[in-house]
LUMNU-24344 format. One line per field, with one value per residue (C-alpha): residue number from 1; residue in one letter; x, y, z. Coordinates in steps of 0.5 Angstrom, whole numbers, always signed. Layout:
N
fiti: NUM ...
marmi: A ...
xx: X ...
yy: Y ...
zz: Z ...
This chain:
552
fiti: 1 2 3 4 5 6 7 8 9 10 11 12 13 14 15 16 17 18 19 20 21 22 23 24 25 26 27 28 29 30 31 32 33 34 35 36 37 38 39 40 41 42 43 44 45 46 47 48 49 50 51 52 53 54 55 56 57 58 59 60 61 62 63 64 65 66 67 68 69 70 71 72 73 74 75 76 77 78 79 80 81 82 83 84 85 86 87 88 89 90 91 92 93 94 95 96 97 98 99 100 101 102 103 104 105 106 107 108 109 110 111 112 113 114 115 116 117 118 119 120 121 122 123 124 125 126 127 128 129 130 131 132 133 134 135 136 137 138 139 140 141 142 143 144 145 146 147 148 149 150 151 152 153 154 155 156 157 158 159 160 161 162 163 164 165 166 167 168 169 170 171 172 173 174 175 176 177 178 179 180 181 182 183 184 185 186 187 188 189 190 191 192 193 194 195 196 197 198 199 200 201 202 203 204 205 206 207 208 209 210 211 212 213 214 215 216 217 218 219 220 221 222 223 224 225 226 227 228 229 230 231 232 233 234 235 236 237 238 239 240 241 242 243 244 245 246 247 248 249 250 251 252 253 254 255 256 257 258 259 260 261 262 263 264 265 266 267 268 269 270 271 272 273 274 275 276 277 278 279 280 281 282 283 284 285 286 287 288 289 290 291 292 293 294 295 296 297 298 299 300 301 302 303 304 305 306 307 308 309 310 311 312 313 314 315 316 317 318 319 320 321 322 323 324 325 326 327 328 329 330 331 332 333 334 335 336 337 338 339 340 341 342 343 344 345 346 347 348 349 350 351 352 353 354 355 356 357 358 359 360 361 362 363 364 365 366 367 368 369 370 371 372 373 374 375 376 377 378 379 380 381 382 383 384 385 386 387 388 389 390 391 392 393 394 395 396 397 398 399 400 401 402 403 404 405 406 407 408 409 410 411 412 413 414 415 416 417 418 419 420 421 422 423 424 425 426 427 428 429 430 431 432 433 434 435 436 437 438 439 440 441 442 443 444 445 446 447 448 449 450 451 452 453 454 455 456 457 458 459 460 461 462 463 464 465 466 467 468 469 470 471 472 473 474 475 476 477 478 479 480 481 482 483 484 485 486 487 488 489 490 491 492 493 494 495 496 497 498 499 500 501 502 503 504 505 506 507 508 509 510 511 512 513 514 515 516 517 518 519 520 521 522 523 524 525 526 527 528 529 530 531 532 533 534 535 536 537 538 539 540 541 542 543 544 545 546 547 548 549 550 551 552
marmi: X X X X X X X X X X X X X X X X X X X X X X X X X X X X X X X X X X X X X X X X X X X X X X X X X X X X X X X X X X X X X X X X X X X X X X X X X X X X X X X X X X X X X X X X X X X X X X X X X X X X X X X X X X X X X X X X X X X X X X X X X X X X X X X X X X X X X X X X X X X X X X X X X X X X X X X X X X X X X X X X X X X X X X X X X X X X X X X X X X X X X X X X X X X X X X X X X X X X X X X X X X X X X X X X X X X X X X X X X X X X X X X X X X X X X X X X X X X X X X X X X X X X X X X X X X X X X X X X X X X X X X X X X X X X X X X X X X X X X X X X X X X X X X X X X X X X X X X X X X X X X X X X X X X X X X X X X X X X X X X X X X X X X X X X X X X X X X X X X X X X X X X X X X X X X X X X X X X X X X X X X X X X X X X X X X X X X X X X X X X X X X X X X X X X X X X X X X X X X X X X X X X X X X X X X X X X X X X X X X X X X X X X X X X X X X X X X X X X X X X X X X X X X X X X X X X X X X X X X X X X X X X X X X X X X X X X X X X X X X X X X X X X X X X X X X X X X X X X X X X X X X X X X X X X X X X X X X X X X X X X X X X X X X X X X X X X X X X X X X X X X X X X X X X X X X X X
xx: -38 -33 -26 -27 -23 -25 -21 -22 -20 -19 -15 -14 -20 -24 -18 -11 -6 -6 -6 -8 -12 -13 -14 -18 -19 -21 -17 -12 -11 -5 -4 -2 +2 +0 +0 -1 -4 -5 -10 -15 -14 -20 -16 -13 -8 -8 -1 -2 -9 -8 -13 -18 -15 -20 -22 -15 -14 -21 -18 -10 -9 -11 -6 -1 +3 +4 +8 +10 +10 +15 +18 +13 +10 +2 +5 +8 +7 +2 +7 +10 +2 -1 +4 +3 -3 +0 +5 +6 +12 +13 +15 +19 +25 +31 +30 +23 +26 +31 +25 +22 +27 +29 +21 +21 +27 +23 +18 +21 +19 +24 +27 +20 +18 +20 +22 +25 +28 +26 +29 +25 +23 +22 +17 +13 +9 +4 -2 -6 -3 +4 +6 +11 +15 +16 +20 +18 +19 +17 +19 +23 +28 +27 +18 +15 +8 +6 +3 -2 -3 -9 -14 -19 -13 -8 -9 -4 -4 +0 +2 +5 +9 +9 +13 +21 +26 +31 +31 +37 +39 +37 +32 +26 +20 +20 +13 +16 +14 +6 +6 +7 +1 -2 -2 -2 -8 -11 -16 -16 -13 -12 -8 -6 -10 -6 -5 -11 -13 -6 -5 +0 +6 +11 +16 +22 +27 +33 +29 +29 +37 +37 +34 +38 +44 +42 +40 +46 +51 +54 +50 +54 +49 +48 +43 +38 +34 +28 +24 +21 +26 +25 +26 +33 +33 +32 +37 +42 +41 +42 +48 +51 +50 +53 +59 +60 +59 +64 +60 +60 +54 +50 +44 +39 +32 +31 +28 +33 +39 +35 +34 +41 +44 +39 +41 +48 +49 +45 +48 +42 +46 +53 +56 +63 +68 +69 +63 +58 +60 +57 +52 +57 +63 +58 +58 +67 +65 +64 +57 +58 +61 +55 +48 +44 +38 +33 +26 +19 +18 +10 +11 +11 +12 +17 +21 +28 +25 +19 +25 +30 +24 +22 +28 +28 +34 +40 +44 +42 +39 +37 +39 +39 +40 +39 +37 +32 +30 +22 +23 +16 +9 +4 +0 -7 -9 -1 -3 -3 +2 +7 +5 +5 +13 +14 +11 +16 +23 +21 +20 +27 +29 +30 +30 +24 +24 +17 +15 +9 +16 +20 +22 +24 +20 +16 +11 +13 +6 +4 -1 -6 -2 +2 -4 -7 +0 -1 -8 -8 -1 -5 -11 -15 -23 -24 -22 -21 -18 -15 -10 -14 -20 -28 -25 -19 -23 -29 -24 -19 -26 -28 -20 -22 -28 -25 -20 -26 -27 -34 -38 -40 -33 -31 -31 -31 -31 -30 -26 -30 -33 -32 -31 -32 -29 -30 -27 -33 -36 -35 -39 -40 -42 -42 -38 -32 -31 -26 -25 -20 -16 -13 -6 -4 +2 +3 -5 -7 -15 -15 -19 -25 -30 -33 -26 -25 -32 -29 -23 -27 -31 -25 -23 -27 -30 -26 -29 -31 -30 -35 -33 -37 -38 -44 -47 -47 -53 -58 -54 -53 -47 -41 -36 -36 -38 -31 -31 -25 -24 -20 -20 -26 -25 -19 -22 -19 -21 -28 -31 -37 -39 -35 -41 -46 -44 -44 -51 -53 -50 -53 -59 -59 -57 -62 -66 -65 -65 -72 -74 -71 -66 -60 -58 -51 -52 -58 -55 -49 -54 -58 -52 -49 -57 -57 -50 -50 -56 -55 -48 -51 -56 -51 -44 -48 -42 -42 -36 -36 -39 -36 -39 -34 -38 -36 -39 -37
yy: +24 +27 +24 +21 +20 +14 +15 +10 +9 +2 +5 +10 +13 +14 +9 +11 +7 +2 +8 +5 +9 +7 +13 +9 +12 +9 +1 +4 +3 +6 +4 +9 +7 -1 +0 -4 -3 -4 -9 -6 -9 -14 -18 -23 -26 -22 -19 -13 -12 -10 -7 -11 -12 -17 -11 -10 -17 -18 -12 -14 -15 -6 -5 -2 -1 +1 +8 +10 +15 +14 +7 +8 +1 +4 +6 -1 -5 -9 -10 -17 -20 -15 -16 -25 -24 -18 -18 -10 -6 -2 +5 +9 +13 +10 +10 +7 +2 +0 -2 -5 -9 -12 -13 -17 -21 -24 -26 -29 -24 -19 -23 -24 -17 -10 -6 +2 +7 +14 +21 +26 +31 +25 +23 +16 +14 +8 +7 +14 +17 +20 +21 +25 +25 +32 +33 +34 +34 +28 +24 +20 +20 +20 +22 +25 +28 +26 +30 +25 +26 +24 +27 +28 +33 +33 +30 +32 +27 +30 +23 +26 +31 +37 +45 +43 +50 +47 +39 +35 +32 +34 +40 +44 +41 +44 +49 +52 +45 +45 +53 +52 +46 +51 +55 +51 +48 +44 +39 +36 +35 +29 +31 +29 +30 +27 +34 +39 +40 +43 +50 +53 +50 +43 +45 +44 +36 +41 +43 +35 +36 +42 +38 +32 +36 +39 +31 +29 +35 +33 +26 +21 +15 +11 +14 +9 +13 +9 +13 +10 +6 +10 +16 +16 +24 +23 +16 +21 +27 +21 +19 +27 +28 +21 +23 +30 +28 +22 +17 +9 +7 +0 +0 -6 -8 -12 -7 -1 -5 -6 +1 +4 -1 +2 +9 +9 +4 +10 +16 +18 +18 +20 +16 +20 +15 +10 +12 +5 -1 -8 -8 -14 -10 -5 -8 -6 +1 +6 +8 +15 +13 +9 +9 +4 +7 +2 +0 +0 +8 +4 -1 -7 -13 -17 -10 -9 -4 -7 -14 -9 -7 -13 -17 -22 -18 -22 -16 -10 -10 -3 -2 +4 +11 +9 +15 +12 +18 +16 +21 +19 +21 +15 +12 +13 +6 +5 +9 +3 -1 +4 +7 -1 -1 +6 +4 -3 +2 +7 +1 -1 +5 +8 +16 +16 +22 +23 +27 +30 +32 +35 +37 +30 +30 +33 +30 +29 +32 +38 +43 +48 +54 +48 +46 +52 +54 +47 +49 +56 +54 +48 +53 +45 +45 +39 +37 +30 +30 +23 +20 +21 +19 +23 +28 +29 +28 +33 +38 +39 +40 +46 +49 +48 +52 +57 +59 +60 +53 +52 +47 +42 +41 +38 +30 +26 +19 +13 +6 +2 +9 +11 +18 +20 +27 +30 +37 +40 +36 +31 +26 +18 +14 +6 +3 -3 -9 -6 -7 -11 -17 -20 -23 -28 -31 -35 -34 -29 -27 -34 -30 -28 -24 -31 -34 -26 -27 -34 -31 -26 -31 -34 -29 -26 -32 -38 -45 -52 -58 -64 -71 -77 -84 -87 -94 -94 -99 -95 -89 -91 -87 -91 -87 -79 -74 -71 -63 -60 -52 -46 -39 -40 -43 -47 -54 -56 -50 -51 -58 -56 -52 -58 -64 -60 -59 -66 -67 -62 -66 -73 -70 -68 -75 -78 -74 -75 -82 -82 -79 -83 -76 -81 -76 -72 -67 -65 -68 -64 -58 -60 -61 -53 -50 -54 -52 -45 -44 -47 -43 -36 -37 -40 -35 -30 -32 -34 -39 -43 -50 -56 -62 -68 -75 -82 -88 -94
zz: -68 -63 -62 -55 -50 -43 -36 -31 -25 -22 -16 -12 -11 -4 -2 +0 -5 -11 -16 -23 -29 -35 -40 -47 -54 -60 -60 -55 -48 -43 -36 -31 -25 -22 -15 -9 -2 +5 +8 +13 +20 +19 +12 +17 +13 +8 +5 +1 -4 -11 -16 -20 -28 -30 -35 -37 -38 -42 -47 -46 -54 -54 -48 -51 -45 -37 -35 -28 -25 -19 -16 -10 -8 -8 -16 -17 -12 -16 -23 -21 -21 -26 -31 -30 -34 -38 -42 -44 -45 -38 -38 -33 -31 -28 -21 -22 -28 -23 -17 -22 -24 -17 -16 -23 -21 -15 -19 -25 -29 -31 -37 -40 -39 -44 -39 -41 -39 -40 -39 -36 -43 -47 -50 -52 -57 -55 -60 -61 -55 -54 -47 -44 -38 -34 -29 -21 -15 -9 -4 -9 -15 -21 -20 -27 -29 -35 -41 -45 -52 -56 -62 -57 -54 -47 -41 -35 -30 -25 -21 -13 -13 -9 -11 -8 -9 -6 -8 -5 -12 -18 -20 -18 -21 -29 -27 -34 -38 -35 -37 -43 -43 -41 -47 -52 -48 -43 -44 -37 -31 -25 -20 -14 -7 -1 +3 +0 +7 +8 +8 +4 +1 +3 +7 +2 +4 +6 +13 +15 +14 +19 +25 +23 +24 +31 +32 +31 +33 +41 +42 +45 +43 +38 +33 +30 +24 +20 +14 +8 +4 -2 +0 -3 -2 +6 +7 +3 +9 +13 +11 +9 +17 +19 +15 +18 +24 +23 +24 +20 +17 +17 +13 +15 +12 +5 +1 +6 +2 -5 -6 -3 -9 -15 -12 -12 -18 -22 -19 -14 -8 -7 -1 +2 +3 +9 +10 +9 +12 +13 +20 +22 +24 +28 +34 +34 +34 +40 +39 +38 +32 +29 +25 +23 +18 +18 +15 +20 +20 +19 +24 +20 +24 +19 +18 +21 +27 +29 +30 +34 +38 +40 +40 +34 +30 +29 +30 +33 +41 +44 +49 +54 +51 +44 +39 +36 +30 +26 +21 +18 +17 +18 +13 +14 +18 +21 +26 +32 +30 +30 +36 +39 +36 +39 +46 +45 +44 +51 +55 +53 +55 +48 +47 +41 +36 +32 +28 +34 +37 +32 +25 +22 +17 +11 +6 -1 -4 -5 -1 -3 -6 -9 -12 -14 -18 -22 -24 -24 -30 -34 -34 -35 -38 -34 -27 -24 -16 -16 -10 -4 +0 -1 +4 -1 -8 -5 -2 -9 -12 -8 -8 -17 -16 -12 -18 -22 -27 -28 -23 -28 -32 -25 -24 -18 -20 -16 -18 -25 -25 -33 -36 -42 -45 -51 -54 -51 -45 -39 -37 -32 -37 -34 -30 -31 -27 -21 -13 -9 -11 -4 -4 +1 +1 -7 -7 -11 -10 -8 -1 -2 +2 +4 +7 +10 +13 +16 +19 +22 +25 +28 +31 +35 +37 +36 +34 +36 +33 +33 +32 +33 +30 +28 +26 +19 +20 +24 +26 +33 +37 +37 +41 +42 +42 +43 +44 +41 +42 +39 +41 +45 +52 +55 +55 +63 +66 +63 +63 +66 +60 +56 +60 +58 +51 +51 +52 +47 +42 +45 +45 +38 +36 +40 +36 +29 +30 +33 +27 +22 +20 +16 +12 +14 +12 +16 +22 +22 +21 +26 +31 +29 +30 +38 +39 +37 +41 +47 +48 +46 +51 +56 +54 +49 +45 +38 +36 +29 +30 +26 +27 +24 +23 +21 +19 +22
């Protein structure tokens, strides 16, 4: 029988976010990069969404442990409620440790937890498989490739990364290392499709400094710049141009601050002297001498921007003139939220730079020349677009077929989906439990499609509460029916409607008792069918109806 090897997805794919795969062969499992994502605009109350594990957790004695990829949250978000019900080794390079680490501490886990190090160029043995770290270039410090070794033969599994010749700290992407894969032979590729439909290459991080520089250079305002709180390459330009320009520098936001520490503790950002200092003493110095580098480049409403924007930051208030420097691209999804907090800084007056307006930005993926040197090095049989949604997988796929890989050794695959390959084919064999888990608050999974339906229901139509109280001997009204309403109408300006209400609720009673209807639950169900359609028929709306009745 031929050595197999499975892959299955149990995130990021046809989705942007929450990247996990998992890679099979014989009695062993290795997870690759755990990652969170963002609710839809319609998960009210929902805080992030995680992939579904309930495969990993039914196979966790064959689960040899978790490599990451880079410190991103849609790579590692997920850890800290994952790794609850998972208690394996966590493989990572040092940047990616130290995130970790933070992220574990809240959580009470990192002493529970075998968290190690590993250098780009290493390489780690886990069950039949060995995986090695190789050098890349992303949006991040410290991102790696893995090269996945089995008796089946290697995997590449690019995570994200683009072709960077110019990095702000550290070296170019290690091209040799995937040329000589490729000699030696590859046996399937997974790589990363976030920019396939961008020609060209990936404009390098030092362009972005260019633009601070001309940002910077004669402003005789405050200057204010927000970008992803992990890009440590971006925070340091931020931080050089400051310094140059003899500017002091206050770092604001929870995960802005928790990131600066991990950097500089581990050598990924250099900071000039006298250059930090703490956001308190900002507010004695002249406003052409500071900058205040912020979390909120995605509009998130607990972030430090979005609070400065509307008000609620303890130490920062915009005022007229400020220079308020977005150097980020949106999230698919974030659009309208950052343009709601863009909006909120040009009415204060604010001067707003974007990326529509000016070169502050550049993304952390790879475009298609980029793409198309990965896969023309490896030489893969196989191919697997991961990282994008269907317009993503389905677009990489085309690009494969225009470097000559034959039609039928290309897999686009789905969540749960499971692909088997051999040294000589590659095929969906099944599918494993997958989907989206729901965070809210402490409650993990506790939100359902049910409650999710119920909130929806609330809020696009608001709810009424019935109350009565009724004989316990022969069901007669005692007192009530009192109407109560939320999110439907305001009670005062309609007592009209609430009269009426009313009397559709005595009639139904009425009813019910005439025809010797005792039971409760009929009689509530009866109360909600009169209800709902009395107030369709009268406002053509439909509000969630709860009828309370106690026995007296």
């Amino acid at each position: 029988m031929a050595e197999k090897m499975k892959i299955i997805s149990l995130g990021g794919l046809n989705e942007i976010g929450k990247n996990l795969t998992v890679y099979e062969h014989g009695n062993d499992i290795i997870v690759v990069d755990c990652g969170m994502g963002f609710p839809d605009d319609d998960m009210y109350g929902i805080d992030v969404v995680i992939p579904d594990v309930s495969y990993l957790i039914k196979n966790k004695n064959r689960v040899r442990g978790i490599f990451l990829t880079h410190g991103h949250e849609d790579h590692i978000g997920a850890l800290p409620y994952v790794l609850k019900d998972l208690n394996v080794p966590v493989y990572g390079t040092r940047m990616t440790v130290g995130l970790v680490q933070i992220k574990l501490e809240e959580h009470d886990l990192a002493k529970r937890t075998k968290i190690i190090s590993v250098e780009p160029g290493e390489t780690i043995k886990a069950g039949s498989f060995s995986v090695e770290f190789i050098r890349i270039n992303h949006s991040i410090a410290g991102a790696v490739s893995f090269a996945i070794k089995c008796p089946t033969g290697t995997v590449i599994h690019t995570g994200d990364f683009k072709i960077d010749p110019t990095p702000i700290k550290g070296d170019m992407i290690d091209l040799v290392r995937f040329g000589q894969l490729g000699q030696e032979g590859v046996l399937a590729l997974l790589a990363d499709s976030t920019n396939v439909g961008k020609e060209g290459y990936s404009a390098s991080e030092q362009k972005v400094g260019e633009t601070f520089d001309a940002l910077f250079k004669g402003c005789d305002q405050r200057i204010i710049v927000t970008t992803f709180a992990s890009n440590v390459d971006r925070v340091q330009q931020v931080i050089n141009v400051a310094a140059r320009y003899g500017r002091k520098v206050g770092i604001t936001g929870r995960s802005m601050e928790n990131v600066m520490k991990v950097s500089t503790q581990l050598g990924y950002m250099d900071v000039p002297p006298n250059t930090l200092v703490e956001m308190s003493q900002l507010k004695n110095l002249p406003r052409d001498k500071v900058v205040i580098i912020t979390t909120g480049s995605q509009g998130e409403t607990m972030s430090a921007l979005y609070r400065m924007a509307f008000s609620n930051h303890r130490q920062v208030e915009i005022v007229p003139g400020d220079r308020i420097i977005i150097s980020a691209s949106a999230i698919p999804g974030n659009e309208k939220t950052i343009g709601h907090v863009i909006n909120e800084l040009f009415r204060k007056d604010a001067e707003v730079i974007y990326e529509r307006l000016s070169d502050i930005h550049v993304s952390g993926h790879a475009c298609q020349e980029e793409l198309k040197m990965i896969h023309a090095l490896t030489k893969p049989k196989f191919f697997i677009p991961v990282h994008g949604e269907q317009w993503h997988l389905k677009t990489h796929a085309q690009l494969a077929r225009t470097m000559g890989m034959n039609p039928k050794n290309i897999v686009i695959s789905d969540i749960g989906k499971i692909i088997e390959i051999t040294k000589d084919h590659i095929r969906t064999t099944g599918t494993v439990p997958s989907g989206r888990v729901l965070v809210d608050g402490y409650g993990v999974g506790d939100v359902g499609s049910v409650v999710l339906r119920d909130r929806r229901h609330l809020a696009q139509d608001g709810m009424i509460v019935v109350v009565v109280n009724l004989s316990g001997e022969d069901g007669s009204v005692i007192s009530g029916p009192d109407i109560i309403t939320r999110g439907f109408v305001y009670v005062k300006e309609s007592e009209d409607l609430m009269e009426e209400l009313r009397t559709v609720v005595t009639g139904t009673l009425n009813n019910c008792q005439s025809t010797g209807l005792s039971d409760w639950a009929a009689i509530k169900s009866a109360l909600k069918s009169d209800l709902s359609s009395y107030l369709y028929r009268k406002t053509r709306r439909n509000p969630m109806i709860l009828p309370v009745i106690m026995e007296i």
